[in-house]
Every structure is written in C-alpha cells, then in structure tokens.
C-alpha beads as a LAMMPS data file, in Angstrom:
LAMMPS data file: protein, C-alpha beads

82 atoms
81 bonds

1 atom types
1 bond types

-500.0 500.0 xlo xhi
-500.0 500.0 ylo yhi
-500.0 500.0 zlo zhi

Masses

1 110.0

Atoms # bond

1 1 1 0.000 0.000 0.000
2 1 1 2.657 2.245 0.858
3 1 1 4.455 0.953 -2.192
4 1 1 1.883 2.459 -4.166
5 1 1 1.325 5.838 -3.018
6 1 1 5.168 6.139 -3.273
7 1 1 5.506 5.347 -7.174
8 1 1 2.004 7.712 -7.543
9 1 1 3.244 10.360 -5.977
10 1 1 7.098 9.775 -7.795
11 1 1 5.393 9.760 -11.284
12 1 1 3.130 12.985 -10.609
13 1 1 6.017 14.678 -9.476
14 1 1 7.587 13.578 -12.964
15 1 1 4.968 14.401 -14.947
16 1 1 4.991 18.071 -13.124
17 1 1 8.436 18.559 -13.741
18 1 1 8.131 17.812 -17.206
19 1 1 5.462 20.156 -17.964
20 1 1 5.301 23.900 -19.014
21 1 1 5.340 25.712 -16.061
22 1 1 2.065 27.373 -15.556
23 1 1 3.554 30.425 -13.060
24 1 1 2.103 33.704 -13.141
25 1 1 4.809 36.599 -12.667
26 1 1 3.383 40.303 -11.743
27 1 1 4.847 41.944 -14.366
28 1 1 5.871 46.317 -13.953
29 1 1 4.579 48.421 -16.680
30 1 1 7.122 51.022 -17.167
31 1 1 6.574 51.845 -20.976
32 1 1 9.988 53.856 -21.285
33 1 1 12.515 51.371 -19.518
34 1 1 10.367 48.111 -21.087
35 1 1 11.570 50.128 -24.623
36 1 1 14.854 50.358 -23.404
37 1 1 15.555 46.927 -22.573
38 1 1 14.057 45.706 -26.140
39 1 1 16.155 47.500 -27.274
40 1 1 19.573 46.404 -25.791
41 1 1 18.468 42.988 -25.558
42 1 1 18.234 42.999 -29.308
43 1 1 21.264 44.141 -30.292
44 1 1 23.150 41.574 -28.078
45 1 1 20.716 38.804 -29.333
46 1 1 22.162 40.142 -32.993
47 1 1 25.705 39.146 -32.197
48 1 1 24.024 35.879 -31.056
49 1 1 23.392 31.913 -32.077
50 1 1 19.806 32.853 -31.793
51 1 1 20.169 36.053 -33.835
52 1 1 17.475 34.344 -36.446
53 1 1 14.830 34.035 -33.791
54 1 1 15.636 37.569 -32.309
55 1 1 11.895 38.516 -33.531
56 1 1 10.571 35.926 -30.983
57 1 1 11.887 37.091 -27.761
58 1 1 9.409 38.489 -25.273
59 1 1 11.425 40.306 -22.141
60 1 1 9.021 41.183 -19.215
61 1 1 9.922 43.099 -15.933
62 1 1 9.234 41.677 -12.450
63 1 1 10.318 42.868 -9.344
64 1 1 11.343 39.579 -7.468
65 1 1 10.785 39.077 -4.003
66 1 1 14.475 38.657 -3.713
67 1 1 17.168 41.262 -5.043
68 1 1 20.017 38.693 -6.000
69 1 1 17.361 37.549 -8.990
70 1 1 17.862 39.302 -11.779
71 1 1 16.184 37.068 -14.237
72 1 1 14.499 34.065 -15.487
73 1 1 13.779 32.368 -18.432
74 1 1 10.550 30.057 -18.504
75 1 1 10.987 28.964 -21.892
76 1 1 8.905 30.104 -25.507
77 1 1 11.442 32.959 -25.113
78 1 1 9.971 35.044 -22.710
79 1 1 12.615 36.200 -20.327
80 1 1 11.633 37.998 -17.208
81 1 1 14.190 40.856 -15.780
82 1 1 14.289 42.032 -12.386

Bonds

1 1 1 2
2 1 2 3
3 1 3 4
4 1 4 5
5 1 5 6
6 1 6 7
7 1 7 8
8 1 8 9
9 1 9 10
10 1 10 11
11 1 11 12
12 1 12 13
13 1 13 14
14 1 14 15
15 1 15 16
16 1 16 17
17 1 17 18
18 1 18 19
19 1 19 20
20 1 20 21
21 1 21 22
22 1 22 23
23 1 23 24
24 1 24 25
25 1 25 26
26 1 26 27
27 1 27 28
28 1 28 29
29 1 29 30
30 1 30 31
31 1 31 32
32 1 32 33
33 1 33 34
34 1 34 35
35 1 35 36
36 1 36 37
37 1 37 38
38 1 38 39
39 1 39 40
40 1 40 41
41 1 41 42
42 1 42 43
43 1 43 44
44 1 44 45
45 1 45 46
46 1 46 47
47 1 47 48
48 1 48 49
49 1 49 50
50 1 50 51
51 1 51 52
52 1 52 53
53 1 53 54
54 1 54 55
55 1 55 56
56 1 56 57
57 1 57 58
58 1 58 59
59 1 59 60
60 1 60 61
61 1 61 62
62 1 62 63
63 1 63 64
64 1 64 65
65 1 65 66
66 1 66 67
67 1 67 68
68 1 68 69
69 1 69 70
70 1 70 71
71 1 71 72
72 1 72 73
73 1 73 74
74 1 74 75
75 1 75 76
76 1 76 77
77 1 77 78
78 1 78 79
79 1 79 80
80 1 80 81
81 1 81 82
C-alpha cells in the first residue's frame, strides 16, 4: 500500500516537472525602460546563435521578491528581468 502511493506520488512529481510551467509573474509596466531593454536585448541577441529568432523574444519586468534575482527564463522565449 505504501508501495503504491510512493511510485504515484514519484510519477506525478515527474509528470509536473516535465510540464510547461504554468507560473504567473506580476509583471511592472514602465513603458519607457520596457523600450529600453528591447532595445539592448536585441542588439546583443544580434551578435548571437539565436540572432534568427531575435523577432521571438518576449522580455518582461518583475520585481522579485528577492534582489540577488535578476532574471528568469521560462521557456517560448519570454525572459523575465528584475
């Protein structure tokens, strides 16, 4: 019985892991620096391997709850900045 639970609980837990992440960041709305960072962030991804798919990348700003975060990638190329 115990058995069991273990190896359902062990494959959920897979199975979560292996999924998109469905996390919802607060985003800040600052118009002005949002343009900056587009901005910068595309001329370094133009000197990059992924220079092709610069077009693609979506770069949000959060304010984390802790300052040593400055960003984080959750995949489909949306990159959140601190």
């Amino acid at each position: 019985m115990m058995g069991t639970i273990f190896i359902r609980v062990f494959f959920l837990l897979v199975l979560c892991s292996c999924s998109s992440p469905l996390i919802f960041m607060p985003t800040v709305r600052d118009e002005r620096l949002e343009s900056f960072v587009a901005e910068e962030a595309s001329r370094i991804l133009e000197v990059s391997e992924n220079a092709h798919k610069a077009a693609r990348y979506k770069f949000r700003l959060v304010k984390f709850p802790r300052e040593d975060i400055l960003g984080v990638s959750l995949g489909n190329h949306r990159i959140f900045m601190s």
